[in-house]
N, C-alpha and C positions, 0 to 999 in steps of 0.2 A: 409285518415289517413296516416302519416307520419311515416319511420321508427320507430320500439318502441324495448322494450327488452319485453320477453313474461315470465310477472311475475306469480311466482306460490305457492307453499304451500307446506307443508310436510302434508302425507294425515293423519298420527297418530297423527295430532295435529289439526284435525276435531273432532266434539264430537263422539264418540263411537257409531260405528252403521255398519252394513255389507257396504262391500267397495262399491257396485251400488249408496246407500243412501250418503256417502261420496262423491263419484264423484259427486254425484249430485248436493250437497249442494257448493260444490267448484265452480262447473260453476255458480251457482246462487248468490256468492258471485265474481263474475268479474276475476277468478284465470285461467290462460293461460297454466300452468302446474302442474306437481304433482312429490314430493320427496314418491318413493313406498318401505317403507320396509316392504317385507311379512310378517315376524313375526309380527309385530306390530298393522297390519290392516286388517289381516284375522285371525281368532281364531274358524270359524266354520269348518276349513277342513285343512287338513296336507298342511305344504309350507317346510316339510322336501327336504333332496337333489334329491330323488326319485320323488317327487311329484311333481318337474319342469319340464313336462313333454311339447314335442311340442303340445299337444291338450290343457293343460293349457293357455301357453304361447298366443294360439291364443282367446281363451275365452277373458283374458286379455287384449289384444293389439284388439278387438273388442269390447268392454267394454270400453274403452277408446277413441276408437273414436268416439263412439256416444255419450258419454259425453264433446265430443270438446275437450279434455284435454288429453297432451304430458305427457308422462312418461320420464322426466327430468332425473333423476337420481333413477335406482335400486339401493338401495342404502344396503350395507352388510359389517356393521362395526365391521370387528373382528378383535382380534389380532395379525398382521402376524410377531408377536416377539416376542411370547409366548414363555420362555422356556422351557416348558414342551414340549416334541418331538411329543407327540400323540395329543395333543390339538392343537400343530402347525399343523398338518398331516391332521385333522378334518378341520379346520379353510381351508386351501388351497384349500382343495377339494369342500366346502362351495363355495369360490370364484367361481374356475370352472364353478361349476352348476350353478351357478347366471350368469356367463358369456355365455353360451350353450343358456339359457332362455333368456339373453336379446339380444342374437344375431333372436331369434325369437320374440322376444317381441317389437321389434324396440325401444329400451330406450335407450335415448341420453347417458349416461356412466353407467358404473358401479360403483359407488363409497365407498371409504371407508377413514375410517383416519389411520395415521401412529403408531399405538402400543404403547408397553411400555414392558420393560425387564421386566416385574412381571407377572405372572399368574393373577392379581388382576386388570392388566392394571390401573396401576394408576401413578398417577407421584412419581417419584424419579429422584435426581440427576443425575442418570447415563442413564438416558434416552434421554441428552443433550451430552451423550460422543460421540466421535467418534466409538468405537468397539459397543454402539448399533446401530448406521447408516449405519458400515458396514453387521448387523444379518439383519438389515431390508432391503437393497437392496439383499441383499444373495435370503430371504425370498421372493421379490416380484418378484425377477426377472422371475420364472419360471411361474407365474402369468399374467403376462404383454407378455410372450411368448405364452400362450392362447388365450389371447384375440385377439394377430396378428391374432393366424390362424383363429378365429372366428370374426374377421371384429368388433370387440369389440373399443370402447374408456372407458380403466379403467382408473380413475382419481382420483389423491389421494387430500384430504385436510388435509392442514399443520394447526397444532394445539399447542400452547406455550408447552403444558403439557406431549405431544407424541416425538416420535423422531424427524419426522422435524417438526423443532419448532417454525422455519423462515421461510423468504425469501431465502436467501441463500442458508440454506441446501433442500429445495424443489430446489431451481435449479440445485445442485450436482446429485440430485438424478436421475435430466431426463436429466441430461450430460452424468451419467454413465450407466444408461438403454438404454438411442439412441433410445427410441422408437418412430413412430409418433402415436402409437396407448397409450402410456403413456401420460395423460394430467391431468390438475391442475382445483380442486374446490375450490375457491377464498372465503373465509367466513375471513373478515376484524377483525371482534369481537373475534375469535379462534386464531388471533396472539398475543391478548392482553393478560396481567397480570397486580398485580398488580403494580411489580418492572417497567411496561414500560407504561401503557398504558396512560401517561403524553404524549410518544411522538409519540403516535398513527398516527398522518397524516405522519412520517417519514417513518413511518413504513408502512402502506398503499402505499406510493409513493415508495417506494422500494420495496415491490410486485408485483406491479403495471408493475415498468423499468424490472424488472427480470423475473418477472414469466408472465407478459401481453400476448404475443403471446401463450403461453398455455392454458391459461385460457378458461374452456369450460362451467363451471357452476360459477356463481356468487351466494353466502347464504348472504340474508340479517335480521341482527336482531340487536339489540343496548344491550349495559349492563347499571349497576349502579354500584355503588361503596358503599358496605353494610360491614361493621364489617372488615375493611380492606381487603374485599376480593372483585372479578368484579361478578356481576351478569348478567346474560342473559337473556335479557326482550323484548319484541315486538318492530318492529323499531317505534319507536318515542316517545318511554316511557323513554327513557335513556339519555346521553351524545354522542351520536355521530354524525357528522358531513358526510353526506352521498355526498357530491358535489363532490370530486374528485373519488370518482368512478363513481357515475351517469355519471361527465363525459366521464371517459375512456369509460363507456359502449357504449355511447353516439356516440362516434367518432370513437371506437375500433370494437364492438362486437356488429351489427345490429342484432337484435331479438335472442339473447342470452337468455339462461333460468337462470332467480332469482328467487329464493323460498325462502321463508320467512322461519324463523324458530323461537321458544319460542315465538310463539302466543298463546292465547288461543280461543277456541269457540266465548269467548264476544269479543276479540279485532281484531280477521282477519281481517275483509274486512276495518276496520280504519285504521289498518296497511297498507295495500294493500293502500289505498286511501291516504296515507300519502307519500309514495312511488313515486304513480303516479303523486301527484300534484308536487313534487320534481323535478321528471322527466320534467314535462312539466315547471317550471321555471328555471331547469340551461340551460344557454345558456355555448354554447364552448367558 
């Protein structure tokens, strides 16, 4: 078998069942790795900041390897641009512990997306200003100085609706952090709106040029365009054109980790297999 990229799943978007039964069902669906957010996938027993304990972490990271399946991304999306000072406070320390845990858990990043100047985290206009991209480096920097000392790669994904919202300002961001333990989760669908996503392959291609060499996780899912708004649906149920990433992966990122995202139970492994055959017909 020829180099490949080692695609994988978000495990909360397996049907509802204790995480063993999940892992399991992922490997028997042909899934190479796994997007882990504790809350989401464990509900029998605390995943509070206390409860990331090193005897957990190894439970976990043995649990996983007998299911063949990488922990791609712990994934802990909160927002580090909360202005509320105490839910900011909460939220950091949140990272931390996620970062402690996957410095024991061996999981490829810690990821998360870039905020929103609302307590509601939702879009607003000024979540595209400059003075919120200055709260949000402010914010992660002491973050991204954890993870150094803990041999961590945290990696942020830019999202049209969050602060960076680009190409661009994702690359401002790890000009002015300087970190090599600061890297980028590439989710194509998450740059789109509905003001831009006419000129979608430009915009992939300049993620691509700018953010390429960082790039440590690739999210693959397609949208539709419903009531003038972009929806986010399983890749190959939508409009999108997946060739110019398959190839950077292709040429770029030997067995990089892709996790699907907005599948459901019924469509995984067709998505996954829609994926793959993609794979296997672009040529460079």
């Amino acid at each position: 078998m020829g180099i490949t990229m080692q695609l994988g799943i978000r495990l909360h978007d397996i049907k509802k069942a204790p995480l063993p039964e999940r892992l399991r069902i992922a490997a028997s669906q042909g899934f190479a790795c796994g997007h882990l957010a504790l809350s989401k996938v464990i509900s029998e027993y605390s995943t509070a900041d206390g409860a990331l304990t090193p005897g957990f972490a190894h439970y976990l990271k043995n649990l996983f390897a007998e299911s063949g399946i990488d922990i791609a991304v712990l994934g802990c999306y909160l927002n580090l641009a909360n202005p509320n000072e105490e839910s900011l406070k909460k939220n950091q320390a949140r990272y931390l512990a996620h970062i402690r845990f996957a410095s024991l858990l061996g999981a490829g990043v810690v990821g998360t997306e870039t905020g929103a100047v609302n307590e509601a985290y939702r879009f607003e206009e000024r979540n595209h200003s400059e003075e919120a991209l200055r709260i949000f480096i402010k914010n992660l920097r002491p973050v991204v100085e954890y993870a150094e000392k803990m041999g961590v790669i945290f990696a942020i994904e830019p999202v049209f609706k969050h602060i960076v919202c680009n190409p661009k300002r994702a690359k401002q961001v790890l000009r002015e952090i300087e970190s090599p333990n600061l890297q980028i989760i590439f989710d194509p669908v998450n740059l789109l709106d509905i003001s831009n996503y006419q000129e979608r392959e430009q915009i992939i291609r300049e993620a691509i040029e700018l953010l390429g060499e960082d790039i440590a996780v690739v999210h693959i899912k397609d949208f539709k365009v419903e009531n003038d708004e972009l929806i986010s649906v399983a890749a190959g149920t939508g409009e999108m054109d997946y060739s110019e990433i398959i190839r950077f992966i292709k040429k770029e990122k030997p067995y990089i980790h892709v996790t699907l995202e907005n599948t459901v139970p019924e469509n995984a492994e067709t998505a996954r297999s829609h994926i793959q055959r993609l794979w296997e017909e672009t040529s460079l």
